[in-house]
Kinemage of the C-alpha trace (Angstrom):
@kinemage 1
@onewidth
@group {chain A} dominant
@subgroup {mainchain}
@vectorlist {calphas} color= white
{ca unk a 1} P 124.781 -111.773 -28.958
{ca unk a 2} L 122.622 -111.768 -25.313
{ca unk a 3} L 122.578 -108.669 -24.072
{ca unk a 4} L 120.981 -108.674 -20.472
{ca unk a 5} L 120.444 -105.252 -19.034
{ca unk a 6} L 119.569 -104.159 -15.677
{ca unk a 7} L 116.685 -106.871 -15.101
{ca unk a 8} L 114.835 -107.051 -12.164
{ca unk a 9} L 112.526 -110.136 -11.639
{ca unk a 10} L 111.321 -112.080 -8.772
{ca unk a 11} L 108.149 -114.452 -7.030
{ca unk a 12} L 104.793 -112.690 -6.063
{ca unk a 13} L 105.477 -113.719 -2.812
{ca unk a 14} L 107.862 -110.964 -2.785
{ca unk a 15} L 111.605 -112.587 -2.508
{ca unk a 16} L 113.770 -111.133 -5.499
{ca unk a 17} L 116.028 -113.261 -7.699
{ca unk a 18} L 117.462 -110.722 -9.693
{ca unk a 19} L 117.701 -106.697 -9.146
{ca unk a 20} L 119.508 -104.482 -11.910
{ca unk a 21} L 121.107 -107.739 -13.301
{ca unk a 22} L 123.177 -107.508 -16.050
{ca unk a 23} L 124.996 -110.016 -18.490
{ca unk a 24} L 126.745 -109.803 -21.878
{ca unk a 25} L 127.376 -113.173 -23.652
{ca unk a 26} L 129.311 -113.080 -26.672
{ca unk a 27} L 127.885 -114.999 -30.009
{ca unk a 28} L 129.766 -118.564 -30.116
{ca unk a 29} L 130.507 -118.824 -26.789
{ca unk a 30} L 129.500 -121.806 -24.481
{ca unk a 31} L 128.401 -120.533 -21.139
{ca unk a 32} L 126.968 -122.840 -17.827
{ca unk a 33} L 124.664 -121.556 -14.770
{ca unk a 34} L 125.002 -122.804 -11.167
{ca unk a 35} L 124.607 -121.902 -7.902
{ca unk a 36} L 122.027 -123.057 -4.913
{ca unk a 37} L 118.763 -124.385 -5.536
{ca unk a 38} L 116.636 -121.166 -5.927
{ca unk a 39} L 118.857 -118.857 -6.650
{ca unk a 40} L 117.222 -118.072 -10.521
{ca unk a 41} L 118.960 -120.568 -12.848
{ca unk a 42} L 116.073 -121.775 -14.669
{ca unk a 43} L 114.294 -118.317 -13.938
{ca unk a 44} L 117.513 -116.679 -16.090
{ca unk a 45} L 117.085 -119.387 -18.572
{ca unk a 46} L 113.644 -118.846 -19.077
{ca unk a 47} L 114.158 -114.781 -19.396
{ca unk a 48} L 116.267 -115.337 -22.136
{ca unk a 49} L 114.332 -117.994 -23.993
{ca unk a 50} L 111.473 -115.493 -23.785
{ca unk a 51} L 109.235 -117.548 -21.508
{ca unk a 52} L 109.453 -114.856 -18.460
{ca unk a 53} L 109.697 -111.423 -18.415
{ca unk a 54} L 111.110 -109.686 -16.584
{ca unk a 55} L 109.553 -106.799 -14.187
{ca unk a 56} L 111.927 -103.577 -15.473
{ca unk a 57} L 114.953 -104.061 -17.442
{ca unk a 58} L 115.369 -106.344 -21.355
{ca unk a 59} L 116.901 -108.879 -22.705
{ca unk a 60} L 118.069 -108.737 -25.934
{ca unk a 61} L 119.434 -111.058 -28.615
{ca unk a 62} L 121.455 -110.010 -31.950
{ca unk a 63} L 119.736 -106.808 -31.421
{ca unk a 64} L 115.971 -107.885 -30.841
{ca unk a 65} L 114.517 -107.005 -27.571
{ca unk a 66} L 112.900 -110.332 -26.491
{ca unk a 67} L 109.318 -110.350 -25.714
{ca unk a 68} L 108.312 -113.853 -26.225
{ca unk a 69} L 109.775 -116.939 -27.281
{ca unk a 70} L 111.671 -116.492 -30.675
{ca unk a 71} L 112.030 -118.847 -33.388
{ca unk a 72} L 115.618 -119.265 -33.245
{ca unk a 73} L 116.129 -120.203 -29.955
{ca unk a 74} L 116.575 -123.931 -29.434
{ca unk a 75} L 115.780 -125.488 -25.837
{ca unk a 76} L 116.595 -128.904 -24.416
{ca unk a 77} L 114.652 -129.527 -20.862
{ca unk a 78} L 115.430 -132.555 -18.025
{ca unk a 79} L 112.138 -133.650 -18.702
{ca unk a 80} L 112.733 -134.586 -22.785
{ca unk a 81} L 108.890 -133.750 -23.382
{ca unk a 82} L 108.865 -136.758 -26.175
{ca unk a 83} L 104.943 -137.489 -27.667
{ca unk a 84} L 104.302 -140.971 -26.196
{ca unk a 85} L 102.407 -142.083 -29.504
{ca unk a 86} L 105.114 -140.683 -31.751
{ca unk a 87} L 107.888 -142.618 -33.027
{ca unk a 88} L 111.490 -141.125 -32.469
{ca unk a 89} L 111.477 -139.441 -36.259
{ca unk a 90} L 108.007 -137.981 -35.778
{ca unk a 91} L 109.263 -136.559 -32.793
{ca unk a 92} L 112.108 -135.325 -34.250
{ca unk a 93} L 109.864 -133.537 -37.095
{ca unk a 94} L 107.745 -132.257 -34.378
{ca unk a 95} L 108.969 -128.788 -34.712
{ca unk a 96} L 109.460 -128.415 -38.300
{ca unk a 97} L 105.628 -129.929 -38.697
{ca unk a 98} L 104.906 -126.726 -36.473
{ca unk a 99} L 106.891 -124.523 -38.605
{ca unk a 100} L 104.691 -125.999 -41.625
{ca unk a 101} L 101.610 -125.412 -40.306
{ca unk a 102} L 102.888 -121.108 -39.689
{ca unk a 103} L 105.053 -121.018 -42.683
{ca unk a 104} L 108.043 -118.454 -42.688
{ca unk a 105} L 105.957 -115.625 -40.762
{ca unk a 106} L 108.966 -114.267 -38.435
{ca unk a 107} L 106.972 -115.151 -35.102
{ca unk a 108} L 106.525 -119.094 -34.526
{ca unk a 109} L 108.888 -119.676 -37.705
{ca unk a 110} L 111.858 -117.799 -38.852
{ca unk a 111} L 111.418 -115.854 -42.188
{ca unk a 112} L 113.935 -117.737 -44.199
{ca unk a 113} L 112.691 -121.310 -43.285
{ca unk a 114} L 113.726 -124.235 -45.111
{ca unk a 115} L 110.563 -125.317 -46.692
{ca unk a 116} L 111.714 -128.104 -49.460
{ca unk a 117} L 110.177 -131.512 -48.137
{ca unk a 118} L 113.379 -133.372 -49.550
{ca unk a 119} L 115.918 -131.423 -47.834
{ca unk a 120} L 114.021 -131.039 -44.469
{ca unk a 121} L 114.343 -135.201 -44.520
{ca unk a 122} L 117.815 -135.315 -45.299
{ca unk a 123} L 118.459 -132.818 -42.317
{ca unk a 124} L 116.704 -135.188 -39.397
{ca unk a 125} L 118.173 -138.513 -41.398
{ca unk a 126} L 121.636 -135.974 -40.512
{ca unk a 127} L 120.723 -135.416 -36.719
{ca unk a 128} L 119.571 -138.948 -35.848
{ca unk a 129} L 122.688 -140.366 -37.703
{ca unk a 130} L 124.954 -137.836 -35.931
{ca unk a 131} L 123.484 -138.708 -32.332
{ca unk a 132} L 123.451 -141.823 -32.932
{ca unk a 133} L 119.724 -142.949 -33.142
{ca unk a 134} L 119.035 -142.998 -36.584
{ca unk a 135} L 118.429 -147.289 -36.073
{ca unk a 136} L 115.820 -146.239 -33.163
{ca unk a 137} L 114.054 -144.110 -35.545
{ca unk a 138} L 110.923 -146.152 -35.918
{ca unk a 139} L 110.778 -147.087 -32.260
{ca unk a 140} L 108.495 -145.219 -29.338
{ca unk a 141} L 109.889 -143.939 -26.509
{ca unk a 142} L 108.807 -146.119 -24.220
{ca unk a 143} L 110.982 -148.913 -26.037
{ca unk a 144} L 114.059 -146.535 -25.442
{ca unk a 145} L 116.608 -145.953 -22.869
{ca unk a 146} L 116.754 -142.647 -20.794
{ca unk a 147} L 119.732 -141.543 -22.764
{ca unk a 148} L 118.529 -142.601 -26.588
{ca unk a 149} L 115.150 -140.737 -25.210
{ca unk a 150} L 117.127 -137.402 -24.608
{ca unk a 151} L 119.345 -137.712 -27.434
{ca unk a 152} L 115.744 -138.298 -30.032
{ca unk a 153} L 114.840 -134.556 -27.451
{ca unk a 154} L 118.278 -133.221 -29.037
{ca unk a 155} L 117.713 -133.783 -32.321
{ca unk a 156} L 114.278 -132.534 -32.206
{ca unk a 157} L 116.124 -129.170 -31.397
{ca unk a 158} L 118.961 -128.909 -33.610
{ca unk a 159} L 116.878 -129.915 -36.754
{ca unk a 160} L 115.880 -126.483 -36.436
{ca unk a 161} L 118.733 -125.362 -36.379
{ca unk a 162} L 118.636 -122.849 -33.787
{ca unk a 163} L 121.538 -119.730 -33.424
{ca unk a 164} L 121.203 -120.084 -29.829
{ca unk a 165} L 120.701 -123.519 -27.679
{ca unk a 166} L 119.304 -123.011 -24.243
{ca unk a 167} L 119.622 -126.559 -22.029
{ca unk a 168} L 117.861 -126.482 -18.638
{ca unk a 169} L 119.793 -129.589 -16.365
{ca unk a 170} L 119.831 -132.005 -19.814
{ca unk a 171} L 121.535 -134.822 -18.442
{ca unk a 172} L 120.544 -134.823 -14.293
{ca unk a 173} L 118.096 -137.459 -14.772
{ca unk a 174} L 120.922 -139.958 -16.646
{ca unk a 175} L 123.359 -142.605 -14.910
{ca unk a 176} L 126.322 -140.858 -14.791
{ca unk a 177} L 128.787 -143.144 -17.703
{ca unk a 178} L 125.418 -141.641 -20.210
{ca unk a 179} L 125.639 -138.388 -18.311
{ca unk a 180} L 129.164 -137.887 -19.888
{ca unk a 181} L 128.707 -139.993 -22.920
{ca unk a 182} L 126.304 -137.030 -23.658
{ca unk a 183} L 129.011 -134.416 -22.265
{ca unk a 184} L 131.021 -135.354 -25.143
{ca unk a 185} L 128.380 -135.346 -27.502
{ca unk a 186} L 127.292 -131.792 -26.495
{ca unk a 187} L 131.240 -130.724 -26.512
{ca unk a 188} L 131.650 -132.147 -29.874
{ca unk a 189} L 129.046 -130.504 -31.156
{ca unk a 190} L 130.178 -127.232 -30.433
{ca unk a 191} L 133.450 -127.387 -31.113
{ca unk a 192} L 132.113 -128.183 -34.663
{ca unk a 193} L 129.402 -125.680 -34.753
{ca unk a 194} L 130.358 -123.020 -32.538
{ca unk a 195} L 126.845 -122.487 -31.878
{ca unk a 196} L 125.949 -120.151 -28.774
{ca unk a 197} L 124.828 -122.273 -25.727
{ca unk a 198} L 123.788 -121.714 -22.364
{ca unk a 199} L 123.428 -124.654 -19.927
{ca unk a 200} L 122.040 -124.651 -16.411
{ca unk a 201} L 123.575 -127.719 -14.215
{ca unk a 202} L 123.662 -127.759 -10.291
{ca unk a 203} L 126.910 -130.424 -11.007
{ca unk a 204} L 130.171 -128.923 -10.475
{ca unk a 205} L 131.862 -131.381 -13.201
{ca unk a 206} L 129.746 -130.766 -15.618
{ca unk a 207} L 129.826 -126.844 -15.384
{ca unk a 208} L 133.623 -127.719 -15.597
{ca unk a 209} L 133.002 -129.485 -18.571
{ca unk a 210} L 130.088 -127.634 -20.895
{ca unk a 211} L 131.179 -124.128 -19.784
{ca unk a 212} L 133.823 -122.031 -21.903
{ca unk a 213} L 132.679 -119.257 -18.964
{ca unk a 214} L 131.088 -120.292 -15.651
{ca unk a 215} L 128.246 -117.693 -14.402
{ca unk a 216} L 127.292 -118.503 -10.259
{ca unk a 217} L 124.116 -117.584 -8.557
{ca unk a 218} L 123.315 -116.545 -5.390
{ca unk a 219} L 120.332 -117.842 -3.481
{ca unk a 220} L 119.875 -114.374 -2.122
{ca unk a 221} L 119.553 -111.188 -4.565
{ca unk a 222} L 121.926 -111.496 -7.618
{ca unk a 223} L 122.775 -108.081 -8.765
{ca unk a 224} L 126.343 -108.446 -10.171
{ca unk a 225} L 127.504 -111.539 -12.234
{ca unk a 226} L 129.594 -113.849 -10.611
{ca unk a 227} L 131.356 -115.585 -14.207
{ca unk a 228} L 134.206 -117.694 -13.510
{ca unk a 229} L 136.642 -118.466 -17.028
{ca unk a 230} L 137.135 -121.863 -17.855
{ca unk a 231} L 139.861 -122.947 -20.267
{ca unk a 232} L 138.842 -126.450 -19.247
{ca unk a 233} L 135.591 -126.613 -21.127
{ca unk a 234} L 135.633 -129.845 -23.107
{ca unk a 235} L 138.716 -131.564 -21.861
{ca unk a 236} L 136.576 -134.069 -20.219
{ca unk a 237} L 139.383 -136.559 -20.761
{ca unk a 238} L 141.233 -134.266 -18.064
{ca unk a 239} L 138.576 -135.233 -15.560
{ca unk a 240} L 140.805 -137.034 -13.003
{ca unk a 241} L 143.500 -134.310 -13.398
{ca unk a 242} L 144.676 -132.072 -10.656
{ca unk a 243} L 143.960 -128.834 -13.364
{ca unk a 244} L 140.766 -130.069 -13.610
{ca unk a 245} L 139.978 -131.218 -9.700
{ca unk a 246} L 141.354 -127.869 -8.790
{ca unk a 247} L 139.219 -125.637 -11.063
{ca unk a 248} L 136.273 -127.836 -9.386
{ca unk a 249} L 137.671 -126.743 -6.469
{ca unk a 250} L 137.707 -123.255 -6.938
{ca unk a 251} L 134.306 -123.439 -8.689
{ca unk a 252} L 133.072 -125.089 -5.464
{ca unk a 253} L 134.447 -122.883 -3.164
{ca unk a 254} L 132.964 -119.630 -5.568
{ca unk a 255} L 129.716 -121.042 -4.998
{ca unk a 256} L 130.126 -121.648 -1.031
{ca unk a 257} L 131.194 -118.088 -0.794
{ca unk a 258} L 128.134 -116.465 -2.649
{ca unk a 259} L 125.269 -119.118 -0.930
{ca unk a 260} L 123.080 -117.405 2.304
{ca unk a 261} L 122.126 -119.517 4.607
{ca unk a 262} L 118.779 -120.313 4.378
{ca unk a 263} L 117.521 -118.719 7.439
{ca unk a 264} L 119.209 -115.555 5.958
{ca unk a 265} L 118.127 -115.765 2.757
């Protein structure tokens, strides 16, 4: 379904995250990113929601050479972005309000857009109920906890639903019994939908956890993936087990092995 090919992309200031990069992830597959801070995890992230581009090279998705953001793509960020002034259902409707105001014209909205008022309800009453927050509906977000406040971010994205969910370090900011509460969430959701995903994390357990296949950066020039397979993904009950310990093991040790020193870098 992602088709990465050959990209090259890096900072004006001249230091080069990625050079003749490529990446093949197949549709339905769960995939996590990690490596060293500034190695290009968000960078890759944001090349294949569309928000970068890169300087030779394409991505593509199901096909479609990806020039901007597309109207498909679902993302989830650390920061949950929520509208202060909104209650948690308005922000849930925040993106189908958008697609109302386009209408089905292929760029901000997809071309086959659910457009019956009715049904559009009955799909975030669906999401709020299935994360859990449908009694929080009415309530700001100030007046919720970091967790219901990511969850109501969640839902705004999957009452769109998107054929591809992009999640930039979703659950760093949460205490870590939420952190996995969420874990499970996020594995029960694709086991059930078997939506494509991509999640960046710089924690070892959770990569473990999220990730069907495990891609690791370098902080220096990354020119040939690193993807480490994970049978583990979703067995967070298996947490304390020595399987599970080793694979973060290995993972850790992958990682050590393909990190420059800084001075080197």
């Amino acid at each position: 379904m992602i088709i990465v090919d050959t990209i090259t992309y890096g900072y004006e200031s001249g230091s080069t995250l990625f050079s003749g990069f490529s990446l093949e992830i197949a549709g339905g597959e769960a995939w996590t990113i990690i490596g060293p801070s500034g190695c290009g995890k968000t960078t890759l992230l944001s090349l294949i929601a569309g928000m970068l581009k890169p300087t030779t090279g394409t991505v593509r998705i199901s096909g479609e050479e990806i020039k901007r953001a597309r109207p498909r793509t679902g993302l989830v960020l650390q920061d949950h972005g929520l509208l202060p002034w909104a209650t948690v259902r308005e922000n849930t409707e925040l993106g189908l309000t958008i697609r109302k105001y386009y209408g089905p014209d292929g760029v901000h909205s997809p071309l086959d857009m659910e457009t019956d008022t009715e049904r559009l309800s009955e799909r975030v009453d669906y999401w709020l109920d299935w994360l859990g927050i449908h009694e929080f509906q009415h309530k700001y977000p100030v007046e919720l906890s970091r967790g219901q406040r990511q969850r109501a971010a969640i839902a705004r994205t999957l009452v769109l639903e998107p054929d591809l969910l992009l999640m930039d370090e979703p659950f760093s900011a949460l205490d870590a019994p939420i952190r996995e509460e969420l874990q499970k969430v996020m594995n029960s959701f694709h086991a059930e939908s078997g939506l494509t995903s991509v999640t960046v994390t710089h924690d070892i357990e959770e990569a473990v956890v999220l990730g069907e296949k495990i891609l690791v950066l370098s902080n220096g020039q990354n020119s040939v993936p690193v993807i480490v397979d994970n049978h583990l993904s979703g067995r967070i009950d298996k947490r304390n087990d020595p399987e599970f310990l080793d694979r973060c093991s290995h993972l850790r040790n992958t990682i050590a092995a393909h990190t420059i020193p800084t001075a080197l870098a």
